[in-house]
N, C-alpha and C positions, 0 to 999 in steps of 0.2 A: 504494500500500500504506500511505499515511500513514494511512488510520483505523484499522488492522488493528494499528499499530506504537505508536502512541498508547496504545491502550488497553490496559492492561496489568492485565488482573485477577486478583488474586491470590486469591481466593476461588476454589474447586473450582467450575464448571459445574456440577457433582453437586447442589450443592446451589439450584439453582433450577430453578425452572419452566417457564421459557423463555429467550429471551439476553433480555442487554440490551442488546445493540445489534444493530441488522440494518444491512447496507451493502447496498442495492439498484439494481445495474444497470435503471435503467429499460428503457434499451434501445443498445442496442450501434448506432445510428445518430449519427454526429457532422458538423458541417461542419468539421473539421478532419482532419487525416491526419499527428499528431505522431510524429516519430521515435522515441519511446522508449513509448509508449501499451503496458500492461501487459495492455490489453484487445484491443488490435486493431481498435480502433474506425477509423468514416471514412464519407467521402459512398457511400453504397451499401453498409454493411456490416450495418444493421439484421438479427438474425435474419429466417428467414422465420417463425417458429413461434413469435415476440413475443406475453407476453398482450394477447390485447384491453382494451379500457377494464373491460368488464364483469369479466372475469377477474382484473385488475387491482385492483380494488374490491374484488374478494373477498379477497384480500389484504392491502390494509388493513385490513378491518375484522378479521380475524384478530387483525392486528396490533394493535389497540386494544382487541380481547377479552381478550387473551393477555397483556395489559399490556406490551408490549414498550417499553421507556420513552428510547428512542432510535433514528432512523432516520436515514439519510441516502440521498438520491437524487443518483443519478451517471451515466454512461454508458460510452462514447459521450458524448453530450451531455444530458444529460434534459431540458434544457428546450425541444430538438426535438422533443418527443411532444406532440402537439396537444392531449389530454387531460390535460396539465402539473400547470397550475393546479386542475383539479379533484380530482387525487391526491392535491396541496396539503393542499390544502382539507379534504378528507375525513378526511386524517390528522390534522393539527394540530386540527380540532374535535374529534377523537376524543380529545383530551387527549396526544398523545406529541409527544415532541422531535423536530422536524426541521432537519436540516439537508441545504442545497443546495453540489452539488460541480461547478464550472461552470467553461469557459473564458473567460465574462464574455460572450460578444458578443452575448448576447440581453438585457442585463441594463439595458436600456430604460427612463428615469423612471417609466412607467408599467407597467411589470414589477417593478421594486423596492416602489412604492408596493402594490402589491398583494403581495410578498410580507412586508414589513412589517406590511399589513393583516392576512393569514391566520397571523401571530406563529409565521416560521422566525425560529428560535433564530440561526442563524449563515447566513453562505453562505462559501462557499471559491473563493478565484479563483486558478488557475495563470497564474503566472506566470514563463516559467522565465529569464529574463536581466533585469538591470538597466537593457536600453535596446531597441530596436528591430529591432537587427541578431542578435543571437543566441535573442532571444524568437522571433522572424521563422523563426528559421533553426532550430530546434525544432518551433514548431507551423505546419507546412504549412499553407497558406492562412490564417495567422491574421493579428491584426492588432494589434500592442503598442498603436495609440493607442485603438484600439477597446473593447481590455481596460480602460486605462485608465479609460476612459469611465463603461465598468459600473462599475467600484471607488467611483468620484466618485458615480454615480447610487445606487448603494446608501450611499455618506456621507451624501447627502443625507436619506436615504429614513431613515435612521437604522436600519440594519438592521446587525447585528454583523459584522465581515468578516475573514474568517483568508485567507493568503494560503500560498501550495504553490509550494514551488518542488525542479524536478532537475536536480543538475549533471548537464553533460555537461563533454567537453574545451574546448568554447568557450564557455562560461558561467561555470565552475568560480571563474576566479579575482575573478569580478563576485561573490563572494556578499555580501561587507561591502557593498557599496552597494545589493545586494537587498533584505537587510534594513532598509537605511535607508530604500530606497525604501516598503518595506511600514510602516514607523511613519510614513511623513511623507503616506500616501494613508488613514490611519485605520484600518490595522488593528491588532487586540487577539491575534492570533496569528500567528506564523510558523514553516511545518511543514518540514523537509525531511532529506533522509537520501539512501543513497547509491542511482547507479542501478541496478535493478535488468536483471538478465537473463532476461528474459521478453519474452513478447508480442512489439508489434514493435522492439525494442531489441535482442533475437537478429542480425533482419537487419543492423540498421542500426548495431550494436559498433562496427565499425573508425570509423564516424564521431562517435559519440558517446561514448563509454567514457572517460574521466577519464584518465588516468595515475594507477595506485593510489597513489604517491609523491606526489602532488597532495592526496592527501584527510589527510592529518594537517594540513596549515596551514590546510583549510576546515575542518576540526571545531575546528581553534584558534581561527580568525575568529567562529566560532559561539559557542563559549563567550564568547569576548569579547562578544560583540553580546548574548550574554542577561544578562549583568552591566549593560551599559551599557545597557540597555531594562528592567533589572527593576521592575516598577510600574506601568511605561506599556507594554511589548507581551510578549506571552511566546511566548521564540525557543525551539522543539522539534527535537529531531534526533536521528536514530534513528543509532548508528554501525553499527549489525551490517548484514552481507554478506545476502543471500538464502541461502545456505544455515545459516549462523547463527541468521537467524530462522527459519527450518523447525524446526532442531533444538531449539531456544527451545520452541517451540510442541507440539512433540512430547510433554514433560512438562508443559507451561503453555499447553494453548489457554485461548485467552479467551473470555470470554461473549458472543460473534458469530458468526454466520455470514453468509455472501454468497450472494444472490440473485438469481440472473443473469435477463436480458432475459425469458426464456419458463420462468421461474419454475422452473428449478431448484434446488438448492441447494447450493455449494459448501465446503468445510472451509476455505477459505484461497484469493486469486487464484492465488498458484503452484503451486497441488496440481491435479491433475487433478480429484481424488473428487467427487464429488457425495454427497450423501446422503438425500434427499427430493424431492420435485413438488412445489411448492405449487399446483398442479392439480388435484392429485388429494390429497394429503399435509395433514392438520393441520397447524398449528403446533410443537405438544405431540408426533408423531408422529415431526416431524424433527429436535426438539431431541434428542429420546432417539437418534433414530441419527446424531447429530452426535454429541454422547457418545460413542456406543461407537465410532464411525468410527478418531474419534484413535486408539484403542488399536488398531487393526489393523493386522497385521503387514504387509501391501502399503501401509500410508503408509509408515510406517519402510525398508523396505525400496527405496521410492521414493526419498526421503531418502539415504539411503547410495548408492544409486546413480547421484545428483545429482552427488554428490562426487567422483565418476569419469568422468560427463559432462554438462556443465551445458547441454549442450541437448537433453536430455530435457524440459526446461521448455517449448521451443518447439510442442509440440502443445497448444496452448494449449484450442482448445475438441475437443478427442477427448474426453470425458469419460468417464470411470470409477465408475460407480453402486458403493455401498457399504452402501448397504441391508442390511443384515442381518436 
């Protein structure tokens, strides 16, 4: 949920044309299977009813009609899709911002040098512990030296590199050397905030869930770490809960929406709604029922009833069309 928390726009949606930012699930396919994944991703988890390349493309170029002046690609893994680079490609010639959201382990000299080449603005690498053993112990079959690796390869590549990290109970108290870790490997940003309960984090709570008493000395450590980096990296951190930022968002959506694998299109990852097809749906079509969506009385109502049971969030892809 970091690009969702990040960006915080105070300007009415009302008054433009389309978002500016879109956050787009390439495709719910990952070689990882992380405990707290907000998506559900994993080897074998790709939708079946993923846009093709072709369909794919036609969404771009939307995208570039429509002026949309920031994108980010994510998954799952995105750089899994075999048509990766030519999304790339498409987009960033088309003039918009891109940025790539990655667990690093494709992010190969010769993958960096080309997305260097086709001028993404940033790339984001998770990384959720300060060493091996809780990184490890986080992203299921992942690999901390591997991660590394990509971070160095895109150093080299000179390509901009923000770095994501979520506590759990066994990371939580690494976050000061996190952050050291992330200015001392080249990055210009450090995103993180608390975890959320969603996706697969529902299951897997009793193992990863922080001790709430635990998070005022990490947002202490945070403040510290953005004093002592101001200049040289800039340390971000969301403190609100998930039902916090729901309610936040209720009066104050921002100028995004999210774009899941087979191009639907969501108000927020923890909300069920949908609100458009980019299948079948303009750009210009979905923005307007993204607008009106917010004000509907089954978000809000969704919302309050979170607050009574917070695993209503766990039907993560049941979707709820909002179409008006």
């Amino acid at each position: 949920m970091a690009s969702e928390t990040v960006l915080q726009e105070e300007k009415s949606t009302e008054d433009l044309a389309a978002p500016l930012y879109v956050a787009w699930q390439i495709t719910n396919e990952c070689n990882l299977a992380c405990l707290h994944c907000i998506e559900e991703s994993g080897p074998g988890k790709a939708f079946k009813d993923e846009l093709s390349t072709e369909e794919a493309y036609r969404v771009v170029d939307q995208l570039v009609e429509s002026e949309v002046p920031y994108v980010s690609f994510s998954g799952g893994e995105p750089m899994i899709r075999p048509d990766f680079f030519g999304l790339v490609e498409r987009l960033t010639k088309g003039g918009v911002g891109l940025k790539i959201e990655t667990n690093g382990h494709f992010l190969t000299p010769e993958n960096c040098r080309k997305l260097k080449d086709l001028g993404v603005k940033a790339v984001q690498v998770s990384l959720d512990g300060a060493g091996p053993a809780s990184f490890n112990k986080m992203r299921v079959h992942g690999r901390f030296d591997l991660a590394l690796e990509g971070v160095e390869n895109l150093r080299q590549a000179q390509v901009p590199i923000e770095i994501n990290f979520v506590p759990a109970k066994f990371n939580i108290m690494e976050i000061g050397a996190a952050v050291d870790l992330a200015h001392r490997i080249g990055a210009y940003s450090f995103y993180t905030g608390k975890l959320m309960f969603t996706g697969n984090a529902v299951r897997t709570w009793g193992v990863t869930a922080p001790d709430e008493a635990d998070y005022p000395r990490y947002f202490d450590v945070l403040r510290e770490k953005a004093v002592e980096y101001k200049g040289r990296m800039r340390v971000y951190f969301h403190e609100a809960g998930l039902l916090d930022e729901l309610r936040y968002r209720l009066e104050n959506p921002a100028a995004l929406f999210i774009v899941l694998p087979n191009g639907k299109v969501k108000l927020i990852n923890a909300l069920p709604f949908t609100c458009g097809d980019l299948r079948r749906d303009d750009i210009g079509t979905v923005w307007r029922n993204f607008q009106a969506a917010w004000k509907s009385p089954r978000v809000a109502a969704f919302v309050d009833r979170l607050a009574e049971d917070p695993s209503i969030v766990s039907r993560l892809h049941q979707w709820e069309d909002l179409v008006l």
